[in-house]
N, C-alpha and C positions, 0 to 999 in steps of 0.2 A: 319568426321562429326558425324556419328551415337558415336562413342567412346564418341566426347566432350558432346553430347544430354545423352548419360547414365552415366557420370560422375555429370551433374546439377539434373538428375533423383537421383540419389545417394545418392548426399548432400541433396535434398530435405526430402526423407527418412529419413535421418540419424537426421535433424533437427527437424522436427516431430516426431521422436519416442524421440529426447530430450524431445521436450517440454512435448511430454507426461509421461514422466520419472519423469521430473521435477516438472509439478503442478499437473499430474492425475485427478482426479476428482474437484480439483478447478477450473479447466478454464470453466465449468459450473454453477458455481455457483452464479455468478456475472451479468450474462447475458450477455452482448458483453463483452471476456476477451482483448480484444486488445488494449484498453488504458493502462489498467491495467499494461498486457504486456512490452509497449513502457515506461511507467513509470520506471519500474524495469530494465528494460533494461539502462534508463537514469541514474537512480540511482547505476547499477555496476556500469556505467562508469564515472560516475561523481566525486564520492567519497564523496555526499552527504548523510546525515542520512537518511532523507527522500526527496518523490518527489507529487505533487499532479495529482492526474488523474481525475477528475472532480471536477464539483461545480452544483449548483443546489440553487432555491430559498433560503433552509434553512440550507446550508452545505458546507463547502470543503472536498472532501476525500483525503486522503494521504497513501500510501504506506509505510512501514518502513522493514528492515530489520527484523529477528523475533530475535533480543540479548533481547532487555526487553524493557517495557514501559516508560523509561528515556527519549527517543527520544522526546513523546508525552511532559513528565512535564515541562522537557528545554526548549520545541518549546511557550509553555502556560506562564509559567516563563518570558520568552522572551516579552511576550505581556502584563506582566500587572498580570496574574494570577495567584494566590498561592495554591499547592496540595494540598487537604483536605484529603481524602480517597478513597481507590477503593472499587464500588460496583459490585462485580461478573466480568462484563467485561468493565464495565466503570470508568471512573477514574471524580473525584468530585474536581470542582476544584474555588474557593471563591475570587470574588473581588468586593470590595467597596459595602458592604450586598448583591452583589448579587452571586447566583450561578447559577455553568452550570457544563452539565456533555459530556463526550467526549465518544464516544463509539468504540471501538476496540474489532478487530475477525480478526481471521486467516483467511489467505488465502492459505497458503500452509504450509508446516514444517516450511521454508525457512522466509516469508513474513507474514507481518501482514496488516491489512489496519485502517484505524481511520477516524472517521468525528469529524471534528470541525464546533459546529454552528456556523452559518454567525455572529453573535450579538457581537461575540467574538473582531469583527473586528471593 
């Protein structure tokens, strides 16, 4: 009994110092990282580009892997809207005179996160 109780103490360890390996100072940065988390978690296993981990009044946020900002123009592309240009971290993006801009920040080396406004929809 005490073996099997310090072999789950072990794993627990050993999982926790992943994750802190793995996002270090980002799992603070977001305020509760555990959507976030289960997101990216869906996303290895899924073999989608990206996943969404909230919504809010004036947004969806989405997760993507951190290859490049393709992920976002495809996803925008898909809906109707055509790239403009990137401003710093945002990407500008034009349909039917109107415009919208998408905002994207890292979250780890690894991850990026993005909000698309709701209006998009």
């Amino acid at each position: 009994m005490k073996r099997f109780l310090f072999v789950i103490v072990g794993l627990f360890i050993l999982m926790a110092g992943f994750l802190g390996l793995r996002f270090g100072s980002a799992l603070t940065q977001e305020g509760n990282p555990i959507p976030i988390l289960i997101s990216i978690a869906k996303l290895e296993t899924s073999g989608h580009d990206f996943e969404m981990f909230s919504s809010n009044d004036n947004s969806y946020r989405y997760v993507s892997e951190n290859k490049s900002s393709d992920v976002v123009k495809k996803f925008m592309s898909e809906k109707g809207w055509e790239f403009k240009e990137q401003m710093g971290s945002g990407l500008v993006f034009e349909k039917d005179q109107k415009v919208t801009i998408v905002g994207t920040r890292l979250f780890s080396k690894h991850y990026f996160l993005w909000d698309v406004p709701i209006e998009i929809f």
